[in-house]
C-alpha positions in Angstrom: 13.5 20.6 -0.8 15.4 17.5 -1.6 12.3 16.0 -2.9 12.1 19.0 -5.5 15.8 18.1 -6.6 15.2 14.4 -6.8 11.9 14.5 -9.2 14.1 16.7 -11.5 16.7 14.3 -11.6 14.5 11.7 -12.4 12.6 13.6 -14.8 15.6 14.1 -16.5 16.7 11.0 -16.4 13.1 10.1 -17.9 13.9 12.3 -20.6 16.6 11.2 -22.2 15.0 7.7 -21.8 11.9 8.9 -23.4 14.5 10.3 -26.6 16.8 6.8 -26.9 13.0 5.5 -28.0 11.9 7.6 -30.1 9.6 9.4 -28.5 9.1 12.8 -27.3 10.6 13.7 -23.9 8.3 16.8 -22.5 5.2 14.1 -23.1 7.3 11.4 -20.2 8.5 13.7 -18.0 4.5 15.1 -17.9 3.4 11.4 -17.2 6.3 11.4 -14.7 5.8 14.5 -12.5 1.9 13.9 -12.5 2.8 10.3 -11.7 5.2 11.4 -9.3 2.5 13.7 -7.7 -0.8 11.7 -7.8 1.6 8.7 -6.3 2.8 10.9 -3.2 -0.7 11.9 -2.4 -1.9 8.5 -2.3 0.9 7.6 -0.7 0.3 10.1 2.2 -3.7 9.3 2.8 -2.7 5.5 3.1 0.4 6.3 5.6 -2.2 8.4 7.3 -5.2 5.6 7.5 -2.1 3.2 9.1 -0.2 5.6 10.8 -2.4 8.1 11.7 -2.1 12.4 12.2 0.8 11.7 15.0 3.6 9.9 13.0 4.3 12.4 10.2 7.2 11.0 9.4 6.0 8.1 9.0 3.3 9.2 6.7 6.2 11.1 4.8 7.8 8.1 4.2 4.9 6.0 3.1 4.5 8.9 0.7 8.0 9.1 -1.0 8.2 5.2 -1.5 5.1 5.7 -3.4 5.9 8.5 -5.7 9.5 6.2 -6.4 7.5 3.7 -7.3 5.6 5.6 -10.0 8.8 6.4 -11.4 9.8 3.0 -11.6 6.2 2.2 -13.3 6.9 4.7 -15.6 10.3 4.0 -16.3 9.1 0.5 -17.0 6.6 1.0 -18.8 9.3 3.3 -21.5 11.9 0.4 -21.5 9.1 -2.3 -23.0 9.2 0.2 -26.2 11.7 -0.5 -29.0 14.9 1.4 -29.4 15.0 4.3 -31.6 18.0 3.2 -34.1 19.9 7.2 -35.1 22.2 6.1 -37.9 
């Protein structure tokens, strides 16, 4: 559940990133969740290849760091565009 609240925190935070560019929000905070998603997934088969099916949270782990880091990635990735000037 706390997972849930965090990726719509971040999302949102992606958001208003995404609209201090210039560009439009809904299309980053897509590329976020599915990064966010497809990160955590990998994330969980390579805890499970080191840890294997006994040390769940272990695996867990190994699967949140991942989909954090896609966020970061992402969030990276938004800040190398130039700044949308409002005037």
């Amino acid at each position: 559940m706390i997972e849930i609240i965090i990726l719509i925190f971040l999302t949102r935070e992606i958001g208003k990133l995404a609209l201090s560019k210039g560009q439009k929000p809904a299309t980053w905070k897509f590329y976020n969740v599915l990064g966010w998603l497809t990160f955590e997934c990998i994330g969980l088969l390579a805890g499970l290849m080191i840890f294997g099916k006994d040390n769940l949270v272990s695996v867990n782990l190994v699967g949140i760091t991942f989909a954090v880091t896609s966020y970061f990635l992402i969030k990276s990735r938004l800040n190398k565009l130039s700044d949308h000037n409002v005037e």
